[in-house]
Phi, psi and omega in degrees: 000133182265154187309197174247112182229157182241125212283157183205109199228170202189122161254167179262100165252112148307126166181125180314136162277131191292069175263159152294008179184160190289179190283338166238014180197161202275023169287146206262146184271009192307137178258173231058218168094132159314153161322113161120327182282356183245081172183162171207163178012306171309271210297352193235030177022078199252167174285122188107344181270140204242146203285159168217149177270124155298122191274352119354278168324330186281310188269004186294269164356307184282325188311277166355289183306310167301347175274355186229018172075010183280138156273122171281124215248098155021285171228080180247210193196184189234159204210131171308148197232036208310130177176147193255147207182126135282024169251025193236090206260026161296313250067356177211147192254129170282129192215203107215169169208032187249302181269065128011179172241342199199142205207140169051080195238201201162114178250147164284135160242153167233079140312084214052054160089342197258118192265141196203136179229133192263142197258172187250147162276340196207143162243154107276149181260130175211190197255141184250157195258160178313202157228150149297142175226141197233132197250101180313302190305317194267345204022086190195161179227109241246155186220138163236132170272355159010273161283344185305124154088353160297106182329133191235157141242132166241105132160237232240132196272191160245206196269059221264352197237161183267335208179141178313358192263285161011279189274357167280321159292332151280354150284318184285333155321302193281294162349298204280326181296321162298310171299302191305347148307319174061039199255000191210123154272001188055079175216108122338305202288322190273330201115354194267330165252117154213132196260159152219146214250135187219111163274121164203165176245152174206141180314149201274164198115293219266158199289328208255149184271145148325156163283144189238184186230120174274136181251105168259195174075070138221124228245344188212167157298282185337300183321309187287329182293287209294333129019258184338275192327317177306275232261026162256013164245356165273002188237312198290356179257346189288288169340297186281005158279359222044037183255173162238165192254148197238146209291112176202169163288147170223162167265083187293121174237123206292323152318293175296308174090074162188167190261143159235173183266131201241312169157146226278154194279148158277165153260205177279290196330323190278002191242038172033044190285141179219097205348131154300119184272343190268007187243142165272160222260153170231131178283102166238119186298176178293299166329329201263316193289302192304339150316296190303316186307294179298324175288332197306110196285200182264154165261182206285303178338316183268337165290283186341297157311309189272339164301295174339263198322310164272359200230336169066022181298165196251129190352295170309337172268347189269318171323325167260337142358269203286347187303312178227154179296344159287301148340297167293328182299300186305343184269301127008315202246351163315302209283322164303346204243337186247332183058059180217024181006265153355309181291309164322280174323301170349295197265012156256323167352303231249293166318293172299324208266344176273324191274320176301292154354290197290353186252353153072037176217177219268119221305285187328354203239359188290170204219005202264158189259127160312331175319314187302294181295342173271343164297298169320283201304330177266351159320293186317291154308347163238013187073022180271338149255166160273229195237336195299305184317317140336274172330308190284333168304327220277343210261349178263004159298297141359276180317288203242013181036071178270146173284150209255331194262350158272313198304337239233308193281286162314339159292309176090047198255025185286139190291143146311112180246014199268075223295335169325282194324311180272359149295294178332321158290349196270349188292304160343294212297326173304288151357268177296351182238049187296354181285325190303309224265271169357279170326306173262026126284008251210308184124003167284092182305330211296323183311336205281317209299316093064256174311310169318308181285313176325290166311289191316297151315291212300314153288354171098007196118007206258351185272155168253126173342314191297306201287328180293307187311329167297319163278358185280316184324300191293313167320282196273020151074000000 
């Protein structure tokens, strides 16, 4: 009979700081770019360049840590990370790990009804290492220094979540608390958020943890779920085979859906860490702390609550809302210009989140001005367009972040308010369909409906609805 066993998982979260230059030197963090331009002396670690910290980074840092329930620790420092890579080009990564910047934090979660808070042991600041690029045609391997020296924070929980659910709702806390921060954007797909996953299984019952396996290369949430799932049924057969699982890096490859062995994990000792003699220890005063503190925006937890409360929304709508901080900003500043909540939320759900779908890109990526959209609701509201008419403004709004009342105007889409003009055609429309005009007299209301689409052709879409039913009413008595 096979055991019971329990996934016991602890992350690594990595994730690029938005700054405009590296963390020790003035070179742009921008990503793309040819190979090789954006660096000097600093990031390419030539002899003799010597580091300067950026304070960005530092309030970046912090900002993080206070959002995560972290003690800032005051007076830390930096520290070497000696190893040899060729994409690292000192040999050694400024890291730290005696002084840490943000020490004993906690983030909340919800899993199926259930709230669970995972704690972090550590934020730290450190330096990204270059990247390799490996040229098949060439069999050779290429080095960009680019990324050398992008301000990084890492981190690092302690081994608190259980299951592949778990850790996609802490990752998405943290994703979200950051971006709302504005200290990230967290896009995965670039690299800018990356988790490693340290794993190990153990019965269930038992105190002491299994050996465990780091997992790097994952690049998406799916990636990290399907991960777990992999490589806690590969330790849980190695076990129930009488083997052991042996403590190492591994490799996710997402295609296979399996791990490979990368090379044995070091501890800290091997990797000879030692105070960085060019960098000076850094002091944050109270003052500094308390800058960073007072600046700290609201996060989604405290918008939730407060839509509710000012806004009267209905759970579901303050939930997709608040999912990204760009959402919420167009909705906040719509809404300030119309005072219609509801409504607002409404055209964004519905309208906008169906057009960001059919354009296959990202909520972060919409480009249209509130302005706009607040003008469409209210053109909408006073009956210069309908809603069908509407609709078809909003997708060149969408596009083209068009202004609505000249397009509308150049288009020629403006509703017929002219209430003459239009009985006249309804009269006509009446004229020609007597059987329909019978039927609801006869008692089939449905027949209205008929005539109502019939008009509705006739104006092109341009009568407003409200009003034809009203005249239709008055016309067949």
């Amino acid at each position: 009979m096979s055991k019971h066993y329990e996934t016991v998982i602890g992350l690594e979260v990595h994730v690029e700081l938005a700054t405009k230059t590296k963390i020790f030197c003035s070179c742009s963090t921008e990503f793309g770019g040819a190979p090789n331009t954006h660096t000097c002396p600093v990031c390419t670690g030539m002899p003799g360049s010597l580091p300067v910290l950026n304070k960005q980074v530092v309030e970046y840092a912090m900002a993080v840590g206070l959002a995560t329930n972290c003690t800032i620790t005051q007076n830390c420092k930096f520290d070497r990370k000696n190893y040899f890579y060729p994409d690292n080009p000192q040999n050694y990564q400024i890291s730290q790990l005696y002084l840490p910047i943000c020490r004993d934090g906690h983030v909340d979660i919800e899993v199926e009804g259930k709230k669970k808070s995972i704690r972090i042991h550590e934020i730290h600041m450190e330096e990204d290492a270059g990247k390799l690029i490996h040229d098949p045609i060439t069999d050779c391997s290429l080095v960009d220094f680019n990324r050398s020296g992008v301000p990084l924070i890492e981190i690092v929980s302690e081994p608190d979540m259980r299951s592949a659910e778990e850790v996609i709702a802490y990752l998405e806390k943290l994703r979200l608390i950051i971006q709302y921060l504005g200290a990230s954007d967290c896009k995965l797909q670039e690299g800018s958020m990356r988790a490693d996953v340290n794993l190990s299984v153990r019965e269930y019952g038992s105190e002491e943890f299994g050996t465990r396996t780091e997992m790097k290369n994952l690049n998406s949430f799916k990636a990290i779920a399907r991960a777990i799932e992999g490589e806690t049924e590969r330790q849980i057969d190695l076990l129930e085979d009488g083997k052991q699982v042996v403590q190492e890096t591994r490799r996710w490859d997402d295609e296979e859906e399996y791990s490979y062995p990368m090379r044995s994990k070091e501890d800290a000792q091997d990797y000879r860490y030692f105070p960085d003699p060019d960098l000076v220890p850094v002091i944050i005063s109270d003052e500094w702390l308390n800058e960073v503190k007072e600046r700290q925006p609201e996060l989604r937890d405290e918008k939730m609550i407060r839509y509710k409360e000012e806004f009267g929304l209905p759970e579901y709508d303050i939930e997709i809302l608040t999912a990204s901080k760009h959402l919420a900003d167009l909705f906040e500043e719509t809404n300030a210009m119309v005072e219609k909540p509801k409504e607002v939320s409404n055209w964004l759900m519905g309208e906008t989140m169906r057009l960001v779908k059919e354009s296959e890109m990202d909520v972060d990526d919409i480009t249209f001005s509130p302005k706009h959209l607040a003008k469409l609701i209210e053109m909408v509201d006073d009956g210069a367009i309908n809603r069908k008419v509407a609709k078809q403004v909003f997708e060149e709004i969408f596009k083209k972040d068009v202004e609505p009342e000249s397009y509308v105007e150049e288009n020629g889409l403006k509703s017929m308010n002219d209430e003459g003009a239009l009985r006249t055609t309804i009269e006509e429309i009446v004229a020609k369909n007597p059987q329909s005009v019978e039927d609801y007299r006869a008692g089939k209301k449905k027949a209205i409906g008929f005539l109502v689409g019939q008009t509705m052709r006739a104006t092109q879409g341009k009568a407003d609805p409200g009003m034809v039913n009203k005249i239709l009413k008055e016309i067949l008595g």
